[in-house]
Structure formats: C-alpha cells, structure tokens
N, C-alpha and C positions, 0 to 999 in steps of 0.2 A: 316734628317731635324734637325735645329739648334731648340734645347728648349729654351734657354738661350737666344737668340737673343732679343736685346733691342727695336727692332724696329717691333716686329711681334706683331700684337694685339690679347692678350688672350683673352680669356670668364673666369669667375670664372666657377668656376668644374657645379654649380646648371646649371647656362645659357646655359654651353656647353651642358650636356645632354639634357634639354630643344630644343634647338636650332637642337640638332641631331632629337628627335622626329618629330620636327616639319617637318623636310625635307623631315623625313618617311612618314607625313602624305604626306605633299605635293607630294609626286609620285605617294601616295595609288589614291591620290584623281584625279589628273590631268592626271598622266600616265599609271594607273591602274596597280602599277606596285610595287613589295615592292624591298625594298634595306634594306639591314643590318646594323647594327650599325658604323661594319667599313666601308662601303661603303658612309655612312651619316658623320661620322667624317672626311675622308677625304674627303669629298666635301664641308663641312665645311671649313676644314682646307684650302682648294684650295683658297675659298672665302673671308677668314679671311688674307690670306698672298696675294693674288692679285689682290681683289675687297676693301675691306673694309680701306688698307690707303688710296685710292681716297675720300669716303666716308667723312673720317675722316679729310682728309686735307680740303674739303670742306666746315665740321661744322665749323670746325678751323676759317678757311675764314669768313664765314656767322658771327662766334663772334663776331671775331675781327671787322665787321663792323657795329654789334649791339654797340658795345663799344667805338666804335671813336665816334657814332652817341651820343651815352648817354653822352661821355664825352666832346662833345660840347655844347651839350646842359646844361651843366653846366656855361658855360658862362651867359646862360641868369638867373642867380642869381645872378651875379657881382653888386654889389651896386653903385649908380651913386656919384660920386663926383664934388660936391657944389664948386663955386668959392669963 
C-alpha cells in the first residue's frame, strides 16, 4: 500500500487511533465480537481508501453549492443606479 499517495485520505495519528477504537467498540457492541487493533486499522484503512473519497467528493459538491448560492446572493447588495 502506497503511504505517499496524494490522493488517499489520512486521519492525523490522534483520529486514527480514536477512529480504530471506535470500530472495536462498534463490533464489541453490535457483533459481540472483538477484533484487534490490526484488524480495526485495516478496516479502517479499507474505508478511508474506498468509502471516504465518495464521502468527501460529496461535501465537495454540497460546498460548492453552498457558495454559488451565498455568492449570488451577493447581488442582492448591488446599489441601484439613479438616472
């Protein structure tokens, strides 16, 4: 697996182990079932390389059409001009 890859979305070090917990939780809890650290990292890792740019191109989207919208509505301060 590429480290260096531009295009793969990290977690900083704190998120990642957080995010590993959480997954342990979530099996303890739902599948009654424990999994390992590596076992939680790469499921992680699975998640973060072929779930999370769908995710991410999404917010992307959802921005950018927060921002066309605010940036039209910039028009409505246009100052009227007097003959």
């Amino acid at each position: 697996m590429k480290t260096n890859d531009p295009q793969k979305i990290r977690l900083e070090p704190d998120d990642h182990k957080e995010a590993v917990r959480t997954l342990q939780q979530f099996f303890r809890e739902t599948r009654e079932e424990d999994i390992s650290d590596f076992q939680a990292a790469t499921l992680l890792d699975f998640f973060l390389s072929r779930i999370a740019p769908a995710i991410y191109n999404r917010a992307l989207a959802d921005t950018h059409a927060v921002l066309v919208q605010k940036l039209d509505d910039i028009y409505g301060l246009e100052k009227r001009i007097l003959p």
